[in-house]
N, C-alpha and C positions, 0 to 999 in steps of 0.2 A: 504494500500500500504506500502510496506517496505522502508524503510529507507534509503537512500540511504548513501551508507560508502562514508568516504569524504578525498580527496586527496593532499599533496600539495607536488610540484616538484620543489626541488632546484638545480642548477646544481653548482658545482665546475670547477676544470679544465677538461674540456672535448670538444671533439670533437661533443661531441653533437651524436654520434652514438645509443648509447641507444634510445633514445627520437625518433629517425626516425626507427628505427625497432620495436618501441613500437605503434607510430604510423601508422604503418602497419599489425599490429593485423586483420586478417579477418575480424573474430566478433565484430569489434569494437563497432556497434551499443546494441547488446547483452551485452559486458560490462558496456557503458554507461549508459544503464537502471538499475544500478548496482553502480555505483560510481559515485560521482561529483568531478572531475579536479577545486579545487576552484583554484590553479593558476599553472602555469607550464610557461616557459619559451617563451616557441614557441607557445600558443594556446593564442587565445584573449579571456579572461574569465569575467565571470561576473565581477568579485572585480579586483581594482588595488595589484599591490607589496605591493603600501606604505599602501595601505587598508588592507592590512592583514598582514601586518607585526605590525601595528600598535595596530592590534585586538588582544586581548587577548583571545578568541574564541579558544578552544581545537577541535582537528579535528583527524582523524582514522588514516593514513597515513603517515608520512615523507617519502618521496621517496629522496633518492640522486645519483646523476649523477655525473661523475667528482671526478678529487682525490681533497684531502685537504692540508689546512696548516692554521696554525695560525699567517703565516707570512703577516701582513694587504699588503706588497711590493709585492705581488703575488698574494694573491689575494683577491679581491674587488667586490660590488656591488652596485650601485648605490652609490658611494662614501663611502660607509657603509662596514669597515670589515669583509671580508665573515664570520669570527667565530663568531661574535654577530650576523649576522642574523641566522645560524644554531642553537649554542646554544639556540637562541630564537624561533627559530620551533621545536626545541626537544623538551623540556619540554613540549611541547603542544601536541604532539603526540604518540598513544597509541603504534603506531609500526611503526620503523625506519626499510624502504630497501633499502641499498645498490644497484644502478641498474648499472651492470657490473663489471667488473677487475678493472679500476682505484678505483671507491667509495669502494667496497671489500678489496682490498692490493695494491694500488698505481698505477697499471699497467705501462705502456709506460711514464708516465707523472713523476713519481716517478725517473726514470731513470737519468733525469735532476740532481735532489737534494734529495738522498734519506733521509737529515735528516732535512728537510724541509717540503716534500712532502709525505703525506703516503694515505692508507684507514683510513675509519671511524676507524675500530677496530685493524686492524692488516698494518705492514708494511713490504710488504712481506709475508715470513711466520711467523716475531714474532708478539704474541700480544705486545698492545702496538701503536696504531698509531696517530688518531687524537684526540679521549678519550679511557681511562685508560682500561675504564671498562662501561660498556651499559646493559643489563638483556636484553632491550628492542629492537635487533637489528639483519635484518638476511641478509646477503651478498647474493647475485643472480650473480655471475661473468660473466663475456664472455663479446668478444670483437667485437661486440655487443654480447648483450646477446638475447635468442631468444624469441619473445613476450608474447608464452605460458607459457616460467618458470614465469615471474611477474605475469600474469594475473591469474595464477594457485594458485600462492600463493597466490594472493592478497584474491581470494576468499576463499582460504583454514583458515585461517589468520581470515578472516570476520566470517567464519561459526565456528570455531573451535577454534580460540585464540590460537593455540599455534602450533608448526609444531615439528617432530623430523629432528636436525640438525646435523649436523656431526662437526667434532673437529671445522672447518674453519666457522662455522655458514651457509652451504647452507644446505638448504631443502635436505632431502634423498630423497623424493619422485621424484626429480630431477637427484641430481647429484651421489646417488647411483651407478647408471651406469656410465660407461667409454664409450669414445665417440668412442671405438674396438666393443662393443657391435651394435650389428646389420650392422655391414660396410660390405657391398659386398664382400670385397679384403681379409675376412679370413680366407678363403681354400689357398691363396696364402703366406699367412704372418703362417700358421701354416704348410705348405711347404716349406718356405726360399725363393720363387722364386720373386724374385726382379722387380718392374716396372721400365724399362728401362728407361721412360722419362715422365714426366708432362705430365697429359692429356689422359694419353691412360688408355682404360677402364680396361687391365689386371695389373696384379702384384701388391704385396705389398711395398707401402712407405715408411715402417717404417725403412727399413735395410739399402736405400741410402739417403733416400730424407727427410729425418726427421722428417716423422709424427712421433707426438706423444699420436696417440689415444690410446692405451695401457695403459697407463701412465696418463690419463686426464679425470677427473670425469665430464660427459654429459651425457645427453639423446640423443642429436641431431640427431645422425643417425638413432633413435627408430621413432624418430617423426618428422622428415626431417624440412629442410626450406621451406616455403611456401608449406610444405604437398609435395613437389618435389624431392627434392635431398641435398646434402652437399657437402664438402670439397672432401674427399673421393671418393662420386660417380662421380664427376665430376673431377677427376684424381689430385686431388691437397691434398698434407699430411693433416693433425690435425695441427693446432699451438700450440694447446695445452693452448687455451686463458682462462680456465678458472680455468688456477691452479695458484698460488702465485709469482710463478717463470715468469710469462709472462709479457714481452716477453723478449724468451730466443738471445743468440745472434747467426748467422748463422741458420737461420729458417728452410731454405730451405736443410741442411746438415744434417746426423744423426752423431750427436759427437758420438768418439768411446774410448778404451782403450784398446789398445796390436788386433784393429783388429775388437772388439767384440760391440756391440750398449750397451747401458742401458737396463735392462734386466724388462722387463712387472712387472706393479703395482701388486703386492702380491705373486710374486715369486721368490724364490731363486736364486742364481746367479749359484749355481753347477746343479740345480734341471734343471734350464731354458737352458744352453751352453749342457746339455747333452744330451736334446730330440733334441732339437737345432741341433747337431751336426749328429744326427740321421735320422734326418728328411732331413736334406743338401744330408744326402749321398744317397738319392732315386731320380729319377727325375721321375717325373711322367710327360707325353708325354702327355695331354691334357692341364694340364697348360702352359706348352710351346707354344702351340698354341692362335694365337689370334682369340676372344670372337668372332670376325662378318669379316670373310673375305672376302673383295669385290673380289675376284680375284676365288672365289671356292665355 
């Protein structure tokens, strides 16, 4: 029988979001035959805290949840400086994940005190946040992040030791993709024809309402929430939760300049305002039209 890879879950400041869409994984049972949770926050496990913290016992995993700081006035565990107990599961384990936005680049929590509060590696976008410098470290962002990016990696990780990672330290095999890739709404957003309002299954989000799937490295809409749907299909923009920048302010708005949005991740801005402008001045009469009309 194989081995079972072995896990341990520290949380920082967080809401705890990660942790409940990790425990909603389908396959849970599948993974578990597959890893042992020696402690995690919310799950009653064999060992106590102070039993493994205590242990000098090396283990396969550090997962972190939550931003950081090494300010002991913020934050705390079991009376115990959260940066000694971390320091003291790092060195023990052979690979450190970042699980979401906050532990990644600070997210929402960061917001508070950014020179206080960061990610493991980076704050924001600079390197530089809770340590210097890691070899052993891969950030998994989103706000939650979705259960298949950790569990993917975790076994890619287990089987393979090592992953190609992009500048920010996420998995390619991941966040390669933009979370524009696979959305229903891009016959509309590669037309300019604008979704009127929240909710409705026609028009793109990007030109009033702020999505920023364009712009935001995910799979999600490759491989939906609960295998169902997303943000997008279900008529509500990208937040764009798993890039550095999150979250931006005014969500729900597409900031603009002289008129014009932010112009899609890997394209020029003369390149983009001129198919752009070209594509405005066609209307094509089926987009126009809504998708399921009760009335015809």
């Amino acid at each position: 029988m194989k081995h079972k890879s072995t896990i341990v879950w520290l949380q920082g400041l967080t809401c705890n979001g990660n942790s409940h869409s990790f425990l909603n994984y389908p396959q849970m049972p599948s993974f578990a035959s597959s890893f042992e949770m020696i402690y995690h926050p919310l799950i009653c496990g064999a060992q106590s805290f102070s039993t493994v913290l205590e242990s000098n016992e090396h283990f396969d995993f550090l997962i972190i949840e939550g931003a950081l700081s090494h300010d002991e006035r913020l934050l705390q565990r079991f009376g115990i400086p959260f940066y000694e107990i971390l320091d003291n599961f790092a060195k023990r384990a052979k690979h450190i994940i970042c699980a979401g936005s906050c532990a990644s680049f600070g997210g929402i929590f960061r917001l508070r005190d950014p020179e206080k509060i960061t990610g493991a590696l980076f704050s924001g976008k600079e390197k530089g946040g809770y340590w210097l410098e890691k070899s052993n470290v891969v950030n998994i962002p989103g706000c939650p992040l979705h259960p298949r990016w950790l569990v993917e990696t975790l076994f890619a990780l287990r089987d393979r030791d090592t992953l190609l990672l992009d500048e920010f330290l996420r998995p390619k095999e991941v966040f390669a993709y933009l979370a524009h890739h696979g959305c229903l709404r891009n016959e509309y957003f590669e037309w300019k024809v604008d979704s009127k309002q929240l909710g409705e299954k026609e028009g793109c989000l990007f030109y009033e309402h702020g999505c920023q799937g364009p712009m935001s490295h995910a799979n999600c809409n490759k491989i939906l929430w609960n295998g169902v749907s997303s943000k997008t299909r279900a008529g509500s923009p990208c937040l764009g939760c798993t890039e550095f920048d999150f979250p931006r302010r005014a969500l729900f708005e597409t900031q603009k300049n002289m008129s014009l949005p932010q112009t899609p991740f890997g394209i020029s801005k003369r390149a983009y305002y001129t198919v752009a402008g070209v594509a405005k001045s066609f209307k094509i009469e089926r987009l126009e039209k809504k998708l399921i009309d009760e009335n015809h």
